[in-house]
C-alpha positions as CSV (number, residue, x, y, z in Angstrom):
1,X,14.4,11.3,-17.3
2,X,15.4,7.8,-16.2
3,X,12.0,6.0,-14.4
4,X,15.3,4.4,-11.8
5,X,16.6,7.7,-10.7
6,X,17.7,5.9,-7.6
7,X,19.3,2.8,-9.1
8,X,20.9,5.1,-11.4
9,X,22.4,7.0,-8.9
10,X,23.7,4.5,-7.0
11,X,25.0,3.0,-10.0
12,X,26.5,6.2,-10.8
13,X,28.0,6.5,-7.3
14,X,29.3,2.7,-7.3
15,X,31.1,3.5,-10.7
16,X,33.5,5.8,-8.9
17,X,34.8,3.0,-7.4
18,X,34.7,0.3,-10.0
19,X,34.8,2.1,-13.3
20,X,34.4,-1.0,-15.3
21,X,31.2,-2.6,-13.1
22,X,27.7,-1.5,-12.6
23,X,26.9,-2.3,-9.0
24,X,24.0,-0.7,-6.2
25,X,24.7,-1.0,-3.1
26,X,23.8,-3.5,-0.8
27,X,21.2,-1.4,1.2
28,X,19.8,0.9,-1.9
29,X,18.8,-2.9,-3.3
30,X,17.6,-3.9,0.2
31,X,15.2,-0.9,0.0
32,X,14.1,-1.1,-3.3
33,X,13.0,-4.6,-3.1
34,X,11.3,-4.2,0.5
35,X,9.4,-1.5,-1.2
36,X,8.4,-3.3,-4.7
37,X,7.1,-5.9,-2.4
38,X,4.8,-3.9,0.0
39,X,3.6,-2.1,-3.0
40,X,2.8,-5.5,-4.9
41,X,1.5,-6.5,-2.0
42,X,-0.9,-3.0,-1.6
43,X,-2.0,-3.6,-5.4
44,X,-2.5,-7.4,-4.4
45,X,-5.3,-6.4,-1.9
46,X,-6.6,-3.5,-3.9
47,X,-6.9,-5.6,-7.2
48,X,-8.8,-8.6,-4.5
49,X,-11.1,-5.8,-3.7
50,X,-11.9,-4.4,-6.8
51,X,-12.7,-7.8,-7.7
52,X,-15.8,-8.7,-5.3
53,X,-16.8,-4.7,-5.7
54,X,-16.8,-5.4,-9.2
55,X,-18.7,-8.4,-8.9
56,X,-21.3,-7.5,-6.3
57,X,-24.9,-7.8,-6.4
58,X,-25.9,-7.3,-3.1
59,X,-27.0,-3.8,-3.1
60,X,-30.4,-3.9,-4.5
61,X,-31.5,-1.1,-3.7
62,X,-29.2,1.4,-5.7
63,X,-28.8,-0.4,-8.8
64,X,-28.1,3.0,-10.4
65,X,-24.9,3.6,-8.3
66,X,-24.0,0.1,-8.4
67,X,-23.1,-0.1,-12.1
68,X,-21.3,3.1,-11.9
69,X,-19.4,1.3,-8.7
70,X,-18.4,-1.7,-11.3
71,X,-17.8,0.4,-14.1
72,X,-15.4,2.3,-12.3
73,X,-14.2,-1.1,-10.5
74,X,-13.5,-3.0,-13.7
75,X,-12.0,0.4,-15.1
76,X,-9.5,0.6,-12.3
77,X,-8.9,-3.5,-12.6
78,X,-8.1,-3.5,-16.1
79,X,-5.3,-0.4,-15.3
80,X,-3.6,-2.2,-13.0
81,X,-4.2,-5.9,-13.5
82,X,-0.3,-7.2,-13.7
């Protein structure tokens, strides 16, 4: 199974009409790069966030939970750190 089923399809679609090209259409590219960018920009703010969770020290008073907190904060950074 293709990890583009929607380029692909439109590629498949596009080839009916020019057999010897691979083109998308205009507005199935519009989408998909609309999309990529709100979801870069989504892991963006999460990654910023994970970063000062990972790196706080301002919860004294649960020290326990606050190295499980980063643990799981670095954990997550270092999955989907670009």
């Amino acid at each position: 199974m293709s990890d583009t089923p929607r380029t692909d399809e439109a590629v498949d679609y596009a080839s009916n009409f020019h057999p010897d090209c691979e083109v998308v259409n205009v507005e199935v590219a519009i989408d998909l790069e609309r999309e990529l960018a709100e979801v870069t920009k989504q892991r963006d703010i999460l990654i910023e966030g994970l970063e000062k969770l990972a790196s706080c020290d301002w919860v004294i008073t649960l020290p326990d939970r606050m190295d499980a907190v980063r643990e799981i904060a670095n954990e997550t950074l270092n999955k989907i750190k670009p």
